[in-house]
MDTraj code that builds the backbone (N, CA, C; nanometers):
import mdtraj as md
import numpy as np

residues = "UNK UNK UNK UNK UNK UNK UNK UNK UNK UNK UNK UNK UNK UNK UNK UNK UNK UNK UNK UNK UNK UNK UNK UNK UNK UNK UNK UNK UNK UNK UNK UNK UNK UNK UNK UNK UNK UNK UNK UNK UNK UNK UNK UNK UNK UNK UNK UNK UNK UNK UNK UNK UNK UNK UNK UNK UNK UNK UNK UNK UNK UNK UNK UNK UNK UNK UNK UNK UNK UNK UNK UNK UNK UNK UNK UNK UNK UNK UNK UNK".split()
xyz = np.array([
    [-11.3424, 2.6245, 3.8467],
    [-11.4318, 2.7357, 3.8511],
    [-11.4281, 2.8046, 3.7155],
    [-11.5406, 2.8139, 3.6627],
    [-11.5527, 2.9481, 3.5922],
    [-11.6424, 3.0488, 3.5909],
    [-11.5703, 3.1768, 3.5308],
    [-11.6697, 3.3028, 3.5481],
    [-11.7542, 3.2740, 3.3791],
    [-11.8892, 3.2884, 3.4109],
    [-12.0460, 3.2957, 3.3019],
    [-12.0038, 3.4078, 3.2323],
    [-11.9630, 3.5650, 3.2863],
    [-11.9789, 3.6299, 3.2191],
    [-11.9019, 3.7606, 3.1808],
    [-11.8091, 3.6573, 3.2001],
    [-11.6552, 3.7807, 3.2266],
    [-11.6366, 3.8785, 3.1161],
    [-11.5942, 3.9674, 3.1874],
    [-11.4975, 4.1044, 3.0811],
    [-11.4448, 4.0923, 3.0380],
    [-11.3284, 4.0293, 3.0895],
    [-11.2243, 3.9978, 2.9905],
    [-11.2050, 3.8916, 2.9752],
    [-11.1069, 3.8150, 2.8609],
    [-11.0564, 3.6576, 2.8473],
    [-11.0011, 3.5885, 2.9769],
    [-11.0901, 3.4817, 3.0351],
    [-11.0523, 3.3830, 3.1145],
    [-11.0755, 3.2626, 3.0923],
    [-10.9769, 3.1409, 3.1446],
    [-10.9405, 3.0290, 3.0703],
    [-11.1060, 2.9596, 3.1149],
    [-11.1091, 2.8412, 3.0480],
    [-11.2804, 2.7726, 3.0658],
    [-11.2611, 2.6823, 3.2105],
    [-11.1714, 2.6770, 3.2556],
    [-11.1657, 2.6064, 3.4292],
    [-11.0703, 2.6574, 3.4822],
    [-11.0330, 2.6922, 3.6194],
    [-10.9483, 2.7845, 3.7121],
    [-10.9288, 2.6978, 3.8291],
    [-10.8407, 2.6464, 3.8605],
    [-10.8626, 2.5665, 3.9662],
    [-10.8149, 2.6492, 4.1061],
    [-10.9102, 2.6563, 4.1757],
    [-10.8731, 2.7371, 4.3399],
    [-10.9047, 2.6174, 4.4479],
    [-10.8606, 2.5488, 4.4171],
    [-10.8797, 2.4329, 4.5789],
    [-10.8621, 2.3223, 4.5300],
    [-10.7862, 2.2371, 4.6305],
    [-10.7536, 2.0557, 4.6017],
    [-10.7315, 2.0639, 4.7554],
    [-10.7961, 1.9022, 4.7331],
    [-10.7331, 1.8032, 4.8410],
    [-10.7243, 1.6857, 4.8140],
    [-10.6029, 1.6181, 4.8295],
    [-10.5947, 1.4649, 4.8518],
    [-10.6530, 1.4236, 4.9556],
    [-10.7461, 1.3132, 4.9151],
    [-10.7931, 1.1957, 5.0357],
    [-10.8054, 1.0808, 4.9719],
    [-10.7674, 1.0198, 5.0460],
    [-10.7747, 0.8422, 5.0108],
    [-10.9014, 0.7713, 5.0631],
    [-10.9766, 0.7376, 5.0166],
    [-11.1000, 0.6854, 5.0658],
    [-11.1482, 0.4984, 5.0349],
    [-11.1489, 0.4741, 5.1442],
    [-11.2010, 0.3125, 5.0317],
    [-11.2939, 0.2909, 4.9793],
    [-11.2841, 0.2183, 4.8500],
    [-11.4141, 0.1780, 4.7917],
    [-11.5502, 0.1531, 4.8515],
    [-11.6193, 0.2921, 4.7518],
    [-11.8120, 0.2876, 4.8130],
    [-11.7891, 0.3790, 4.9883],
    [-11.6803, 0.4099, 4.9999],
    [-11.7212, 0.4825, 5.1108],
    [-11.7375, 0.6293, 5.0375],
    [-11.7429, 0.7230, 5.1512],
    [-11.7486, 0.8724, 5.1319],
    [-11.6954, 0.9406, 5.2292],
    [-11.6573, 1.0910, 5.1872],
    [-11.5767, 1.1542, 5.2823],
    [-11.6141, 1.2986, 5.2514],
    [-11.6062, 1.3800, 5.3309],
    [-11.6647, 1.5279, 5.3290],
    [-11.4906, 1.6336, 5.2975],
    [-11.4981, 1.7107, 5.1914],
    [-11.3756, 1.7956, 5.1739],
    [-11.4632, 1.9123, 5.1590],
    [-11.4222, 1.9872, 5.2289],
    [-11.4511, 2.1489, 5.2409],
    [-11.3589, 2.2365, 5.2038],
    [-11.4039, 2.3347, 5.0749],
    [-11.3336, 2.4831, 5.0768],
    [-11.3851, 2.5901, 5.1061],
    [-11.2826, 2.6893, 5.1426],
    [-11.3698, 2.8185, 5.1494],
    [-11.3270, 2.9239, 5.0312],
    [-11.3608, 3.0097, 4.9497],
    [-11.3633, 3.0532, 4.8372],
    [-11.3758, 3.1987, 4.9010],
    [-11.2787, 3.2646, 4.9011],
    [-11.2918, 3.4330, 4.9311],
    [-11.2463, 3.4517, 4.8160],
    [-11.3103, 3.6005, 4.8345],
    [-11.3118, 3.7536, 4.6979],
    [-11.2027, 3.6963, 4.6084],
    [-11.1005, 3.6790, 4.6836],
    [-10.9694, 3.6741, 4.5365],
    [-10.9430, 3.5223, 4.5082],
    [-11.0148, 3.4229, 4.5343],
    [-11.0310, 3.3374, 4.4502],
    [-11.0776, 3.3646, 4.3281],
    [-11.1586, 3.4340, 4.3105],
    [-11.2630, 3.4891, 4.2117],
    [-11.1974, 3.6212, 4.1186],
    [-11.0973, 3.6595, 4.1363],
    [-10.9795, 3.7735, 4.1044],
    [-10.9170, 3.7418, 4.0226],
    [-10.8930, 3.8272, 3.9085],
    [-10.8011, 3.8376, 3.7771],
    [-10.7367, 3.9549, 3.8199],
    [-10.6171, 3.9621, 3.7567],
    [-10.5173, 4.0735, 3.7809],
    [-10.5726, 4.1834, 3.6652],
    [-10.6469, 4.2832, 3.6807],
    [-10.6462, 4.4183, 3.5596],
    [-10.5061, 4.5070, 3.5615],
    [-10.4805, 4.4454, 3.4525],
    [-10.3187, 4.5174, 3.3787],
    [-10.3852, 4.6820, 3.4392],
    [-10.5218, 4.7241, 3.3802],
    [-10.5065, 4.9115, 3.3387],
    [-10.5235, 4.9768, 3.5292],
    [-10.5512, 4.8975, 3.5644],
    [-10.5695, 4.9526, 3.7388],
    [-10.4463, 4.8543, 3.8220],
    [-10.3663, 4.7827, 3.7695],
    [-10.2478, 4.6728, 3.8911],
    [-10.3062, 4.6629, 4.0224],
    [-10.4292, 4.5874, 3.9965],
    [-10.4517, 4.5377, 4.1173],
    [-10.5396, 4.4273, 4.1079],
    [-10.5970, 4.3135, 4.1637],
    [-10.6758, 4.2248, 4.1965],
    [-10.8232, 4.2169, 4.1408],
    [-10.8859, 4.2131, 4.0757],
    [-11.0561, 4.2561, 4.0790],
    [-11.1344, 4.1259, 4.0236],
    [-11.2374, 4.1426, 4.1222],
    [-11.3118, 4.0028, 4.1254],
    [-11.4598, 4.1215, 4.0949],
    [-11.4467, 4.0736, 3.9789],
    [-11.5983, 4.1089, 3.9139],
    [-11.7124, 4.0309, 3.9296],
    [-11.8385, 4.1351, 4.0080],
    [-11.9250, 4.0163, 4.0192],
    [-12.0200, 3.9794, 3.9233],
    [-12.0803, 3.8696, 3.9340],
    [-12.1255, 3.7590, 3.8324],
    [-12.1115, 3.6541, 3.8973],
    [-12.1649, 3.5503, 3.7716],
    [-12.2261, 3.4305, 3.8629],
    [-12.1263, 3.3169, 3.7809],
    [-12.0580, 3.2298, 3.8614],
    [-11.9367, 3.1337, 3.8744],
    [-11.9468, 2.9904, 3.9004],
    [-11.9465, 2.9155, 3.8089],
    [-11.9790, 2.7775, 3.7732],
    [-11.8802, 2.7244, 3.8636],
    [-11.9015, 2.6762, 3.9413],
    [-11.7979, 2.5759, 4.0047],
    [-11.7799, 2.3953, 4.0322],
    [-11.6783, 2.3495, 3.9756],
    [-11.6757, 2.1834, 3.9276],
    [-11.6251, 2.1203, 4.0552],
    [-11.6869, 2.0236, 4.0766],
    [-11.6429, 1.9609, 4.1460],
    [-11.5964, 1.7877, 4.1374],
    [-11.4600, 1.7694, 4.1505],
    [-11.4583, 1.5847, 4.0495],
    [-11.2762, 1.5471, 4.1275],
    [-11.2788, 1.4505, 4.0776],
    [-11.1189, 1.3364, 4.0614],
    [-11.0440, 1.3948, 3.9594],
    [-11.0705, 1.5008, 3.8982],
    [-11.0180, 1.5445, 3.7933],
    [-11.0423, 1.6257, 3.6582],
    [-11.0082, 1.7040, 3.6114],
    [-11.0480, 1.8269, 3.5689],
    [-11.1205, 1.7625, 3.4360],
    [-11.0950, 1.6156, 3.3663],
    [-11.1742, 1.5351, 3.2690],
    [-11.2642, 1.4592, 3.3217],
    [-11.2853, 1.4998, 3.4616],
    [-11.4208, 1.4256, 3.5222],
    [-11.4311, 1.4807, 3.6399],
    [-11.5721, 1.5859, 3.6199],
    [-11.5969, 1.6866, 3.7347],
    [-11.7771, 1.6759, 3.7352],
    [-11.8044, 1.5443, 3.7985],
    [-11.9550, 1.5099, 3.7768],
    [-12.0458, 1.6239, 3.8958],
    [-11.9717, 1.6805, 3.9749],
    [-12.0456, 1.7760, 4.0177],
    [-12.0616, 1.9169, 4.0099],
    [-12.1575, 2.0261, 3.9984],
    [-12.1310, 2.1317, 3.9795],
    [-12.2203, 2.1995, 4.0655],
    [-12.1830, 2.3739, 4.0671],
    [-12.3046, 2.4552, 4.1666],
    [-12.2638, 2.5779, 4.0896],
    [-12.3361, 2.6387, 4.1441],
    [-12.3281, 2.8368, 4.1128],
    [-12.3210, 2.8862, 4.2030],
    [-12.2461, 2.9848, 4.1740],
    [-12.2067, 3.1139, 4.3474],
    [-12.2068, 3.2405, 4.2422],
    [-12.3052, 3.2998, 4.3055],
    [-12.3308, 3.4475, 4.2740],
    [-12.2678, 3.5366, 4.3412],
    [-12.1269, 3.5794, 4.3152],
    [-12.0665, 3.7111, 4.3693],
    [-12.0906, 3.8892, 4.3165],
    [-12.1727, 3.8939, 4.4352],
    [-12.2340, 4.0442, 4.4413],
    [-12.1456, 4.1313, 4.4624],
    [-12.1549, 4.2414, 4.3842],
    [-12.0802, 4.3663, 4.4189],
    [-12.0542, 4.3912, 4.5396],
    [-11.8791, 4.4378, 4.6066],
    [-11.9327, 4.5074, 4.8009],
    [-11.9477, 4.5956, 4.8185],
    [-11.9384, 4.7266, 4.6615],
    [-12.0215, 4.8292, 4.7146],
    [-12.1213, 4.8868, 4.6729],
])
top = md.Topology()
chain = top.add_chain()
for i, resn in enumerate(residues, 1):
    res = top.add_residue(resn, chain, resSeq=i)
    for name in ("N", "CA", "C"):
        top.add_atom(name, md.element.get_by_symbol(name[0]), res)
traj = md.Trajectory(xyz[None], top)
């Protein structure tokens, strides 16, 4: 995952979810995550607490962080 348009310095991929599955060749298999608020959360030193700034969040999807042939966007809106 990364944040498009962050405040502060965050690294260029974040990884919040894995799963191992073994699949055989040419088949396919369905892996599901679910991604709440503090996936999306950096720690702010000046407030010590959690904050997931919203903006819009590239998320990779692959076998490995040098090969992530899929991607999407998730727009996290302000909750208040």
């Amino acid at each position: 995952m990364h944040e498009n348009n962050s405040l502060v310095p965050r690294p260029v991929k974040e990884l919040r979810g894995f799963a191992r599955v073994t699949i055989a060749a040419g088949a396919t298999q369905t892996v599901s995550f679910t991604l709440r608020e503090r996936e999306f959360a950096y720690w702010d030193t000046g407030k010590n607490v959690f904050y997931a700034q919203p903006d819009d969040y590239t998320v990779y999807v692959g076998p490995s962080s040098a090969n992530l042939p899929l991607t999407g966007t998730i727009t996290l809106q302000s909750p208040w």
